[in-house]
Backbone as CSV, one residue per row, in Angstrom:
resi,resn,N_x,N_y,N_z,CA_x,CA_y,CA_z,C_x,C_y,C_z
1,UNK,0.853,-1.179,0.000,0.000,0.000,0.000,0.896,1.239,0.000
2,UNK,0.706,1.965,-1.061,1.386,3.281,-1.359,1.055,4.391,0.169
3,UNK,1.633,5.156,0.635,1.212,6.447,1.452,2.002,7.750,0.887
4,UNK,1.218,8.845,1.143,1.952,9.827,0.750,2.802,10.903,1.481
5,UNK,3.153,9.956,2.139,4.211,11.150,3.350,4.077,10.888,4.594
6,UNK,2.769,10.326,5.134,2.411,10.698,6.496,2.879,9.060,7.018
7,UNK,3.203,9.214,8.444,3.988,7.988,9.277,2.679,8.321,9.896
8,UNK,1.322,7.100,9.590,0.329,6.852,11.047,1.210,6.128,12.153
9,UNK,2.102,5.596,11.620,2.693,4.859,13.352,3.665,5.473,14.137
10,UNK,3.082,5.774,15.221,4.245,6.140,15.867,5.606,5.346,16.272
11,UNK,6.806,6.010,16.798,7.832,5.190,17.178,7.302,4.696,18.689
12,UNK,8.094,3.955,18.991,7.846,2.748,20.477,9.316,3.478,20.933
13,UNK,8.978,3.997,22.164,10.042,4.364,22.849,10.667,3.071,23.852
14,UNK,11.461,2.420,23.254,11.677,1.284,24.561,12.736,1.323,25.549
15,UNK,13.151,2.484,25.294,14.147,2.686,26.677,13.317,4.635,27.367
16,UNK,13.058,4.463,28.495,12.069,5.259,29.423,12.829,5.406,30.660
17,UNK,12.508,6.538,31.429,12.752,6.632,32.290,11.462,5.647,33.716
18,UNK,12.311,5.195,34.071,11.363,4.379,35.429,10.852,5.051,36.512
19,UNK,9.350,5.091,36.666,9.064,6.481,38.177,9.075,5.218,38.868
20,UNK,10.175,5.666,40.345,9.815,5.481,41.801,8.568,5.143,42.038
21,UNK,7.946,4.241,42.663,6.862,3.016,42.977,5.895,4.698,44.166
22,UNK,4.985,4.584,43.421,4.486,5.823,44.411,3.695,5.011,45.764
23,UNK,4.100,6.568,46.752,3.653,5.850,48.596,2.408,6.922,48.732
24,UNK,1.702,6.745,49.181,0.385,7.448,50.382,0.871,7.622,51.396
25,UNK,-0.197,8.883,51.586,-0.159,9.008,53.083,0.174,8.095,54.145
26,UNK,0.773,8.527,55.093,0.624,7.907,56.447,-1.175,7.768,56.822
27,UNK,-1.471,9.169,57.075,-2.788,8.915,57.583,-3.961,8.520,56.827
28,UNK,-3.383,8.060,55.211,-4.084,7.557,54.263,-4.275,6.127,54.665
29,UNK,-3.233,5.686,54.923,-2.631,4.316,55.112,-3.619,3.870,56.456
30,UNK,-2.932,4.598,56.928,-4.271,4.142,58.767,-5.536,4.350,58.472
31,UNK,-6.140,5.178,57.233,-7.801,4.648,57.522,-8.588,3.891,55.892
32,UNK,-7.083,3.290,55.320,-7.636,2.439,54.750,-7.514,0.866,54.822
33,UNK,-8.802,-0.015,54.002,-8.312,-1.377,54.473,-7.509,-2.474,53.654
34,UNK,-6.974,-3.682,53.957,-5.865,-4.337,53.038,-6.718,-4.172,51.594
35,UNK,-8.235,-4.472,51.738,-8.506,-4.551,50.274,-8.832,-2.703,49.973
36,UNK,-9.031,-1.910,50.198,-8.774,-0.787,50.115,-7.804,-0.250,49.312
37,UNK,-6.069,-1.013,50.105,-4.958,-0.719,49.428,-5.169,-0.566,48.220
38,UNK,-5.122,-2.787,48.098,-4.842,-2.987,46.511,-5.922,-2.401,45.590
39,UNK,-6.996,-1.782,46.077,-8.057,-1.539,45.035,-7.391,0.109,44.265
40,UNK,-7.097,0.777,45.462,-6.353,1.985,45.457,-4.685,1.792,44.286
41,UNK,-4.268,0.513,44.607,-3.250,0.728,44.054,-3.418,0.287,42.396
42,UNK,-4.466,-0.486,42.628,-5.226,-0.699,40.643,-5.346,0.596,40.169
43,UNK,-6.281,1.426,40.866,-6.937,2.647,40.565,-5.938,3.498,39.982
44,UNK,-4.900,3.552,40.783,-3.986,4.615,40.429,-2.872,4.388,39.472
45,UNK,-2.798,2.769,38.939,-1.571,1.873,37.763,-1.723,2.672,36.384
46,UNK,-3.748,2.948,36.173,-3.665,3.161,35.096,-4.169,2.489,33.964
47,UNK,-4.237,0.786,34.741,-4.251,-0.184,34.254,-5.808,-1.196,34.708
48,UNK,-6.689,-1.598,33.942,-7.520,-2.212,34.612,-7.404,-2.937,35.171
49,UNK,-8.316,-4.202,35.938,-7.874,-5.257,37.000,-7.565,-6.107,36.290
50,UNK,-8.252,-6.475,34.848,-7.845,-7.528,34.356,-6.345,-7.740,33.982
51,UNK,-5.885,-6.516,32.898,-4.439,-6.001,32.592,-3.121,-6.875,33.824
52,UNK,-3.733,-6.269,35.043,-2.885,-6.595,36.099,-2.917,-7.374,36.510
53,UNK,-4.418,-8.535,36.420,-4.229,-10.126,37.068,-3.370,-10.896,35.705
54,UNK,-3.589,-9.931,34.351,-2.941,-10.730,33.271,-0.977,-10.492,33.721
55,UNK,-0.675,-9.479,34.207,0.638,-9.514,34.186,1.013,-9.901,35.143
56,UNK,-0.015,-10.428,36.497,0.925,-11.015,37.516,0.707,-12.589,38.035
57,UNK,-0.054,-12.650,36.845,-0.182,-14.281,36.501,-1.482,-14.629,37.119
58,UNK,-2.231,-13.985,37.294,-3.184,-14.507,37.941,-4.869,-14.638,37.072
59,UNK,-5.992,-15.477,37.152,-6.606,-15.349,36.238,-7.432,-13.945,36.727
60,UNK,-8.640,-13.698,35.841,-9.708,-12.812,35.885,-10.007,-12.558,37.164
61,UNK,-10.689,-13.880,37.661,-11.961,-14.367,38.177,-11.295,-14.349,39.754
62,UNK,-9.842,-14.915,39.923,-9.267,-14.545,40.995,-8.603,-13.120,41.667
63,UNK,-8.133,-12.804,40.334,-8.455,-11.149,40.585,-9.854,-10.307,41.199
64,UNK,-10.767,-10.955,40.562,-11.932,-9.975,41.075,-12.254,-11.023,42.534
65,UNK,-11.933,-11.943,43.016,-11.957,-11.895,43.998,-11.664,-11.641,45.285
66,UNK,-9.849,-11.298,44.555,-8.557,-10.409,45.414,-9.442,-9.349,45.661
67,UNK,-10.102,-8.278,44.911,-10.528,-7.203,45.114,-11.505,-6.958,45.935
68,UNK,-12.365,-8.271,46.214,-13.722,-7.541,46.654,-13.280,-8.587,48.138
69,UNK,-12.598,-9.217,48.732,-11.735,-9.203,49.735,-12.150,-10.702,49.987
70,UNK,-12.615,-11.917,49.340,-12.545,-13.080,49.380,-11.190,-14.186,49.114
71,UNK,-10.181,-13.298,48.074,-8.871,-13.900,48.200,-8.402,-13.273,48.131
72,UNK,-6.722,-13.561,48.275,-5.693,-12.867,48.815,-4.369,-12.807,47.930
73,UNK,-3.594,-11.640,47.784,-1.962,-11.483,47.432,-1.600,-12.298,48.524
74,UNK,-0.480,-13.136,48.339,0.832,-13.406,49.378,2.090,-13.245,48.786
75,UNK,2.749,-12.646,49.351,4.315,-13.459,49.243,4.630,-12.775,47.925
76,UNK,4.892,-13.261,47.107,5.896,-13.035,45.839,5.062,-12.504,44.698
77,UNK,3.870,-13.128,45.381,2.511,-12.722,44.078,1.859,-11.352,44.397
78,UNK,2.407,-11.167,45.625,1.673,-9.188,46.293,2.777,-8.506,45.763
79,UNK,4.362,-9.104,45.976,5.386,-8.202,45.304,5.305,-7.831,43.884
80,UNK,4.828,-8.900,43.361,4.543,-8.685,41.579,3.805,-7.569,41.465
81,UNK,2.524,-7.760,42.236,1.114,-6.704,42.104,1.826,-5.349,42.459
82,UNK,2.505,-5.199,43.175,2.963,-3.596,43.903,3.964,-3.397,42.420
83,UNK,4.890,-4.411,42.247,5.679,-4.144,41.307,4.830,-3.359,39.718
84,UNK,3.914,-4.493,39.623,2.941,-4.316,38.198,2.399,-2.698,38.402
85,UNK,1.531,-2.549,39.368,1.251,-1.422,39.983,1.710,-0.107,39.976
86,UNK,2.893,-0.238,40.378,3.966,0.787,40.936,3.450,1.611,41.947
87,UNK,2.852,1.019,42.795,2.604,1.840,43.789,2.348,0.537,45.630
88,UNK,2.746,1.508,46.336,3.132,0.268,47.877,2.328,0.536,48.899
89,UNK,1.186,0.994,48.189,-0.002,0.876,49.360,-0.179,-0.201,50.284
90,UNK,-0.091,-1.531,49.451,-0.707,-2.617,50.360,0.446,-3.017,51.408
91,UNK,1.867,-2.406,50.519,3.062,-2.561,51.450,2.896,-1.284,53.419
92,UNK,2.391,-0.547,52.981,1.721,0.572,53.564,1.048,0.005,54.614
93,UNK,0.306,-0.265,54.701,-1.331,-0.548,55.049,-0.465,-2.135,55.938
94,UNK,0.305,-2.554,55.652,0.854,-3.704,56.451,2.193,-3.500,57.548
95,UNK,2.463,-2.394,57.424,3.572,-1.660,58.251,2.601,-0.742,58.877
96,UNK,1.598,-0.088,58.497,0.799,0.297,59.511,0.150,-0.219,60.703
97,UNK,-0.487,-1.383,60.084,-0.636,-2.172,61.149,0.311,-2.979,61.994
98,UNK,1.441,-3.180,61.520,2.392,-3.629,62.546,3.089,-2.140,63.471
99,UNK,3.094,-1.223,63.201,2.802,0.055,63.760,4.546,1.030,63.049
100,UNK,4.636,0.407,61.893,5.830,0.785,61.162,5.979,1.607,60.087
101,UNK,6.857,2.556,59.378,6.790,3.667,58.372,7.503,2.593,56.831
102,UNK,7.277,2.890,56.262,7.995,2.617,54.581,8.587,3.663,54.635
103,UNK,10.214,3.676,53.998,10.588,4.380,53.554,11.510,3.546,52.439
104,UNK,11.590,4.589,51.899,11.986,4.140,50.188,13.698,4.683,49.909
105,UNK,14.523,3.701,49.750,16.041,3.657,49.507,16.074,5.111,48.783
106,UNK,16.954,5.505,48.448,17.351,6.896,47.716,18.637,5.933,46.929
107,UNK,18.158,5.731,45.936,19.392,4.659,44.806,20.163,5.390,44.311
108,UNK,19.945,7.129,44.289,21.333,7.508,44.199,22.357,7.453,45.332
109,UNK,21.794,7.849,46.352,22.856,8.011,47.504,23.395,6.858,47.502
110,UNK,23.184,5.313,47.636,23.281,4.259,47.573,24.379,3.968,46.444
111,UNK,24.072,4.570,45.229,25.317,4.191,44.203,26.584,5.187,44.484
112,UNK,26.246,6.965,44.885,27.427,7.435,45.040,27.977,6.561,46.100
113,UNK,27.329,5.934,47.398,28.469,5.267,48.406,29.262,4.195,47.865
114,UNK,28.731,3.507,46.936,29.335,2.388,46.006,30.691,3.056,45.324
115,UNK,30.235,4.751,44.555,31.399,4.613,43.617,32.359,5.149,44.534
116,UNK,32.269,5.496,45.447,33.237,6.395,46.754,33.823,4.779,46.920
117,UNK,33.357,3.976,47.314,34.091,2.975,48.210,34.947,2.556,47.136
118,UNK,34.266,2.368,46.047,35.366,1.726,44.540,36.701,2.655,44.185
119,UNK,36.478,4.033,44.486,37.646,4.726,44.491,38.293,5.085,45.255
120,UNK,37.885,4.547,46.655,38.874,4.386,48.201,39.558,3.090,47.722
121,UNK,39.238,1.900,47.343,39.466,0.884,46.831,40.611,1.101,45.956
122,UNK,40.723,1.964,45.046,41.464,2.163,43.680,42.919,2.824,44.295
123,UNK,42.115,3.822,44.903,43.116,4.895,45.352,44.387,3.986,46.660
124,UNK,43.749,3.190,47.224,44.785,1.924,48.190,45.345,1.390,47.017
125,UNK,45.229,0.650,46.189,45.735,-0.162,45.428,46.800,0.730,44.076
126,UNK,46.713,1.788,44.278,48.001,2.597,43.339,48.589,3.618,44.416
């Protein structure tokens, strides 16, 4: 098929910048409930429920039951969901009730201490 100039497709950007997994309130966190979280943290992905039981392996039907508070995330399959998500409400909402804060690494500070130690490292060795 001939076109005359115009690109309908856009390009696919596949290298992106990654946003930081977004947190709530503290006092968000204390007056909402576990199924609250994750409903909150669907809401805000972007992504419908199905989308997200499809990417964290889970079917439909168990998804909509995660939601309306008959089954449950555990373990590796809640990390996926927060991961899929990007957001740590339900991580939230479970440090609340154990009476604890989330706080979130700062991965730069974390790599400058890395490249400091690699060039304390360098700097001994010449």
């Amino acid at each position: 098929m001939e076109t005359n100039g115009k690109h309908w497709q856009a390009e696919m950007p596949f290298l992106a910048v990654v946003k930081a997994p977004s947190l709530i309130s503290t006092e968000l966190a204390a007056r909402l409930s576990d199924i609250g979280a994750l409903r909150l943290a669907v809401q805000e992905s972007g992504h419908d429920d199905y989308e997200i039981a499809d990417s964290v392996g889970i079917s439909h039907g168990y998804m909509s039951k995660v939601l309306k508070g008959t089954a449950g995330l555990y373990g590796k399959r809640l990390v996926k969901f927060m991961r899929q998500t990007n957001n740590l409400a339900p991580l939230q909402w479970l440090a609340e009730q154990m009476g604890c804060d989330v706080v979130q690494r700062d991965s730069r500070s974390a790599e400058v201490a890395a490249l400091k130690a690699r060039l304390q490292e360098l700097e001994r060795a010449a």
